[in-house]
N, C-alpha and C positions, 0 to 999 in steps of 0.2 A: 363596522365597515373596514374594509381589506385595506391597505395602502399599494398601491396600482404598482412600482417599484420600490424596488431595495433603496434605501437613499444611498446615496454616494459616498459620505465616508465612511459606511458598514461596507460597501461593495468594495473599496478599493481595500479595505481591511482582511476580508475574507480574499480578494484574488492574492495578496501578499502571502495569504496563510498560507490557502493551496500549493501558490509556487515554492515556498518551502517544504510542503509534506511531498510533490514532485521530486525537488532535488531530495530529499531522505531514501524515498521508497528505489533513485537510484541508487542511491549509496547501499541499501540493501540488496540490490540485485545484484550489483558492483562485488560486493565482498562475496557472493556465490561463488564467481568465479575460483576453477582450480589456481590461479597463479598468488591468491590470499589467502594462502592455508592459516598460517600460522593468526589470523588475526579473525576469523571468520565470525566466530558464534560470539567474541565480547561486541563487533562492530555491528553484526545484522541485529543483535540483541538490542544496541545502544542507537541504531539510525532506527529501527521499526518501532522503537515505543517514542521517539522522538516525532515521529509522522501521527503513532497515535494521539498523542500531549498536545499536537498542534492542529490537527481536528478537532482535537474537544475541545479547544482556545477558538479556533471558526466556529464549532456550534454553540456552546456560550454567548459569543458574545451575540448571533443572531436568536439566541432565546432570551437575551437578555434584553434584546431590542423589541422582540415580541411582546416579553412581558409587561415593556414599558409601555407598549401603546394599548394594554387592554387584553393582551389572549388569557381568558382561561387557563390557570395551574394546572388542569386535567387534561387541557387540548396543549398544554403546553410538553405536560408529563409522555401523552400517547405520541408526540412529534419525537420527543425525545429519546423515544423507546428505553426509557430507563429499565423495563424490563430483562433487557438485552444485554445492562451493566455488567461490567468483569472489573475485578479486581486485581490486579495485576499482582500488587503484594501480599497475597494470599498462593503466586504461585502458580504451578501447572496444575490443571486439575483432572481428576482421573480419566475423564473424558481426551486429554489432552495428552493421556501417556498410551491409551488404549489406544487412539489415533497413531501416536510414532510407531509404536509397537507393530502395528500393519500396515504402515511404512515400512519398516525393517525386517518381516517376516518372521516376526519372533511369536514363540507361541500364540496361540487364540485362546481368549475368554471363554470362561464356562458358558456353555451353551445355556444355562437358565438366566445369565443376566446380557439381558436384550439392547440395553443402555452401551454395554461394553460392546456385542457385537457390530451395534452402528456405528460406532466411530472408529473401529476394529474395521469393516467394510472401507468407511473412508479414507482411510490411511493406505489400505490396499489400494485403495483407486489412484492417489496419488503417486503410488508407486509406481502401477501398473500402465498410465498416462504418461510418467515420466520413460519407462521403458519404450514406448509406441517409437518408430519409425521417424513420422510424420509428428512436428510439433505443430502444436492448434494454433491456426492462423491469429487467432484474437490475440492470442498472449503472446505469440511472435512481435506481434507490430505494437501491442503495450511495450514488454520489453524496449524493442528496436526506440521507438517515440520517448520512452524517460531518459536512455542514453542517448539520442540524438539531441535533444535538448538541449542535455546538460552539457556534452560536448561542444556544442552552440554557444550556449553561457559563457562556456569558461575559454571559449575559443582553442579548443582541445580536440580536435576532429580525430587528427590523425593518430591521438591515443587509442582511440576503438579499435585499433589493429591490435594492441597490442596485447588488450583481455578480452575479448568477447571473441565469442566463434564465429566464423567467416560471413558467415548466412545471417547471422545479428546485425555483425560489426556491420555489411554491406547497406543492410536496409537501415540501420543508423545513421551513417553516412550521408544519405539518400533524404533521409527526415532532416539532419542537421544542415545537409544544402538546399533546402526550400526554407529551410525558415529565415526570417528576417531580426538582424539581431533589433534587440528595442532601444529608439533613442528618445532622448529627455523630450518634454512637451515644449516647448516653447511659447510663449505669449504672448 
């Protein structure tokens, strides 16, 4: 039998997690910017596997609650998609440099290894999306919503002028004045 909700101290567990891997995933958008050159690739490095670590600490511990009341090691394994696992200290893997690579328009892979020209394509795509005109609304207002946020949080509005591009910084602004900051419960 299902349990009808999350209990409550796994929910307030995992909304703590979230709100942590949120403020990360800014801090790696954050360090994109041109005004952080010098600091970029150890900080995006250091905040994204830091969002990673604390997702797998939110999915743990709701596998963990799972498996306390009864699920299945197999339905717990296929929820898990361990299939999916990466090992981080193992490195980039070839998949992973074919990708840059067509990112950066550097050679193409032998036309007989098919593995390389897919993520060879994707890395183009990336590129080539990044060149467009027109940024895609979805990832506009993701963007805009993790620094309006955080801006929010930290009560730091008027910083977003001062790294983000115009048309970000605005719609951050925008996000960060509708939201309401959060105060204690009281009882």
């Amino acid at each position: 039998m299902e349990d009808s909700q999350m209990p409550e101290p796994l929910r307030q567990a995992v909304h703590q997690l979230v709100s942590e891997v949120v403020m990360n995933c800014q801090e790696v958008l954050r360090y994109t910017e041109p005004d952080i050159a010098r600091d970029w690739k150890r900080m995006t490095l250091i905040r994204a596997t830091d969002a990673s670590d604390t997702m797998d600490t939110a999915a743990m511990l709701i596998a963990a609650y799972c498996q306390r009341t009864g699920m299945p090691l197999d339905t717990l394994a296929s929820y898990l998609q361990t299939r999916q696992q990466r090992d981080r200290a193992a490195g980039p893997r070839d998949a992973d440099r074919h990708e840059v690579a067509g990112m950066l328009g550097t050679p193409r892979p032998a036309d007989d290894d098919q593995d390389a020209q897919m993520w060879f394509s994707a890395g183009q795509g990336y590129a080539e999306d990044g060149l467009m005109p027109e940024p895609d609304e979805q990832r506009l207002f993701t963007e805009a919503c993790l620094h309006g946020l955080r801006a929010r949080l930290c009560d730091d509005v008027d910083a977003l002028d001062g790294y983000l591009p115009p048309h970000v910084a605005e719609l951050a602004r925008k996000i960060a004045g509708v939201l309401e900051v959060p105060q204690p419960a009281t009882a």
